[in-house]
N, C-alpha and C positions, 0 to 999 in steps of 0.2 A: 881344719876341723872347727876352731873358734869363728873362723869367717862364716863358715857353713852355720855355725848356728845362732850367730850375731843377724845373720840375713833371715834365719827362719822367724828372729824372736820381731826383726823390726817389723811394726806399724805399715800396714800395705798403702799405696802412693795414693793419693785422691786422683777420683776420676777428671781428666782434662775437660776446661771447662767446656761448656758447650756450646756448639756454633750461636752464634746472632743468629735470632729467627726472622726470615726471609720478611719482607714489606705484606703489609696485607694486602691481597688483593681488591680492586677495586669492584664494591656489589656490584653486580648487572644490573641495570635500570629497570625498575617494577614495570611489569608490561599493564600497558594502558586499559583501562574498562570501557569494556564494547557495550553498546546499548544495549537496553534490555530487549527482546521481543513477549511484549504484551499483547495478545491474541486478548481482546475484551469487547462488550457489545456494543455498536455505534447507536448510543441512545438517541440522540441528535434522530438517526433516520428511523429508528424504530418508533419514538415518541410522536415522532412526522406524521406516520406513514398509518401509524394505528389510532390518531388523536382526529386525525384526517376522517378516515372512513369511520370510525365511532359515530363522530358527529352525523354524518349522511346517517347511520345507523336510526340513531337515536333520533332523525327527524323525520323519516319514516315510521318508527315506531308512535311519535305523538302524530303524526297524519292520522292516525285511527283505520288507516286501510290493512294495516297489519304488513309483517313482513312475508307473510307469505305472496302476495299480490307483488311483487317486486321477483316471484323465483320461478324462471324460466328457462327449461330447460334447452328448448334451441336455440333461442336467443344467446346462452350463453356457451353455444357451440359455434352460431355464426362468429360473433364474435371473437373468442378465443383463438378458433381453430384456424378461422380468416385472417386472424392476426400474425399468427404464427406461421401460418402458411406462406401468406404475399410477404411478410419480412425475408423468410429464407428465401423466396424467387431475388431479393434485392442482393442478398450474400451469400457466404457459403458455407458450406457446413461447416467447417473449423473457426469461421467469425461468429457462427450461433452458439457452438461452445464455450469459447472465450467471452463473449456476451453472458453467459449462463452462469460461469468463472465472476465475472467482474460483478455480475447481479447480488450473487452470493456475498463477494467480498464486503460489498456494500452494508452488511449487515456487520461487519467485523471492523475494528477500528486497531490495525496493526502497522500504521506507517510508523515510522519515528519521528519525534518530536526534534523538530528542524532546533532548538537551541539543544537539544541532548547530541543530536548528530554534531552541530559547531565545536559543540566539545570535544567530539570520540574523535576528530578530524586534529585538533590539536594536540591533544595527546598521544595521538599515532605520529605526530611529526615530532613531536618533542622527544619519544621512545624511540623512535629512528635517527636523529640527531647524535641521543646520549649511547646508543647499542648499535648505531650503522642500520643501512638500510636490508641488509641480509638478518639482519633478527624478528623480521616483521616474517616469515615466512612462517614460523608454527603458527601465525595468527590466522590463515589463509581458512583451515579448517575451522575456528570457530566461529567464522567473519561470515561462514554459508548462508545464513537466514540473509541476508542483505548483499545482494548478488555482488551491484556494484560495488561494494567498499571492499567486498572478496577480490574482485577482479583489480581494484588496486592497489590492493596488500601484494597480489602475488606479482603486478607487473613490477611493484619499485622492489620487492626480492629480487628477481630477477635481473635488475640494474637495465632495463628500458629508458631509453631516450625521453625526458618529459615529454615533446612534442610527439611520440610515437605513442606514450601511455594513455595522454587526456585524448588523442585521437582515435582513438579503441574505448574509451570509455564514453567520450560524448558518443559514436555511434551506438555503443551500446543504452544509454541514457533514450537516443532518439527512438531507436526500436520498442523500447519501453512504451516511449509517449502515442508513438503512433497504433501499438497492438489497447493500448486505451481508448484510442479517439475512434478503433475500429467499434470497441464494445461499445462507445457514448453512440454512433452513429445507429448501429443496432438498434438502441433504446429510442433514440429519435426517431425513427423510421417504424418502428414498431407504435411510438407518440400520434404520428401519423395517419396509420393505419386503421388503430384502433375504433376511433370516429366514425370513419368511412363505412368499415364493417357496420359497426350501426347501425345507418343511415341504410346501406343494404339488406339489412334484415326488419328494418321497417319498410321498406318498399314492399320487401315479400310480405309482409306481414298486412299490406295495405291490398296489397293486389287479393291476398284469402277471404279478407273482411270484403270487398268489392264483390266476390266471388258469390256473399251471404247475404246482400242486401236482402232479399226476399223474408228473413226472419230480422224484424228489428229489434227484437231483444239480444240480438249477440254483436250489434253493432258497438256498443259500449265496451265489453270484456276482448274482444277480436281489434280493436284499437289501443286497449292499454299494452295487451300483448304488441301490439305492433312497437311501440315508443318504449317498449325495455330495454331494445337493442342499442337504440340510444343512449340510451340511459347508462347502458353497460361502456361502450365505446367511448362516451366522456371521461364515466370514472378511470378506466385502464390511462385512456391520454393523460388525463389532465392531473391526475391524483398518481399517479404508477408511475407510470415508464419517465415521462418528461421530469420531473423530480432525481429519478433515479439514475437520468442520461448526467442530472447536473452536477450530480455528487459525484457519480464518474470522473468527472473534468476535474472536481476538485480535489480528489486524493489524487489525480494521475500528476496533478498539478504540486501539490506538495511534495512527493515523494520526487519527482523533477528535480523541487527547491533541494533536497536531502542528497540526491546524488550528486547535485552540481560542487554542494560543499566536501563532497569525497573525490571529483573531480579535483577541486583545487586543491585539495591537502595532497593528491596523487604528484601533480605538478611541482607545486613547492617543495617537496620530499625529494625528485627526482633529479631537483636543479641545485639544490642542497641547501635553500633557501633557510634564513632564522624563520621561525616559528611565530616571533612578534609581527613581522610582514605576513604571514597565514592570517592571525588575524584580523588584521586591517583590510585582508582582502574580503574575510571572512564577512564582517561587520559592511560591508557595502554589498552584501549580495542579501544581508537578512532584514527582515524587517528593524524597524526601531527598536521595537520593544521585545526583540528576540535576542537582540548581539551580547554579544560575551566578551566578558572583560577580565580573561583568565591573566592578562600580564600589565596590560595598561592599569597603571594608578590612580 
């Protein structure tokens, strides 16, 4: 009875102590900032293209013949229509589209900035490095705006052969380059065209005036009409399409320089490469005043 109640009265045992708490885990490496997609207006061709024909505007306007004298409306059907016309005999329907695609884009200035891209290429290997190349996979989805750096996010998840991945992405790079050179070649041919048309609708316009000699007061007004088409057929070439074939060339040509540097971060990722060799490879494919100096001192 005394033990029984010597045990009720003691002081209850303190709890044992308690385990060591396990190591922390080590954070997962902050995944890398993807370029931004900046959809903005290519002032460069707009300021071009509109400062361009302003001028022809406004020298017409002081000619003192006024601008209606310049507004014709077959003239500006041969031309057009003919232009339009003999280009698609040159191609086919789906390179007039793509053409019309590339026309468009021309106005939108949404490549990536080839030193913004040298970065996102190192940062994806440095995150692939510190988290292995399987953690680069949820980046697949938000990598879509920019086909190719998509396409080698998902080949090194995947654990692709370097030589099997840059050989799937330089084709795809090439397909790129050449659905542009189809649209530059559109615009060139279209550069072409346009003149000629002209020049054919001044002939018709020579042969009606021919047709009225007998009043010679309509010889003057049935001659300006003739040299409109001209007129039009230059501006389209010389001012329009040939401009617009060149700027073509030149985004097809930068976004080039942009995949080739996802190209080689694809590679060096898959060969398991450091990231300070990215880039030195990096810095020999950019210009001088583009390279990145994210680890050299």
């Amino acid at each position: 009875m005394s033990d029984r109640a010597t045990s009720r009265n003691r002081p209850p045992a303190p709890p044992p102590p308690a385990a060591p708490a396990a190591a922390a885990a080590t954070p997962p490496a902050k995944a890398p900032p993807l370029p931004r997609m900046r959809r903005r207006l290519d002032l460069a061709t707009i300021f071009g293209l509109s400062s361009g024909l302003l001028l022809v505007l406004g020298a017409l306007v002081m000619g003192g013949g006024g601008i209606g004298s310049f507004i014709d409306i077959p003239s500006v059907l041969i031309v057009l229509g003919g232009t339009a016309a003999i280009t698609t005999i040159s191609f086919s329907g789906s390179d007039m589209r793509a053409a019309l695609k590339a026309l468009s884009a021309t106005m939108v200035a949404n490549t990536p900035d080839p030193r913004a891209a040298a970065q996102t290429a190192l940062s994806l290997a440095e995150f692939a490095r510190r988290s292995g190349p399987l953690a680069l996979q949820p980046l697949a989805t938000s990598t879509r705006p920019w086909p190719v750096l998509s396409k080698a996010v998902e080949l090194i998840a995947d654990g692709l052969p370097a030589d099997d991945a840059e050989r799937i992405l330089r084709t795809e790079i090439e397909a790129n380059l050449s659905r542009a050179r189809t649209a530059s070649a559109v615009m060139r041919r279209a550069a072409e065209v346009a003149p000629a048309m002209g020049l054919i609708g001044t002939l018709v316009g020579l042969v009606q005036m021919l047709g009225n000699l007998s009043d010679p007061s309509t010889v003057g007004p049935a001659m300006a009409v003739a040299l409109i088409t001209t007129f039009y057929g230059a501006i389209l070439g010389s001012m329009v399409f040939s401009p617009i074939a060149a700027k073509i060339d030149r985004n097809a040509e930068r976004e080039a320089l942009v995949d080739g540097l996802y190209l080689l971060a694809a590679g060096s990722v898959a060969r398991q490469e450091n990231p300070r060799r990215l880039e030195v490879m990096i810095n020999t494919v950019l210009p001088p005043e583009m390279r990145v100096s994210a680890y050299e001192q």
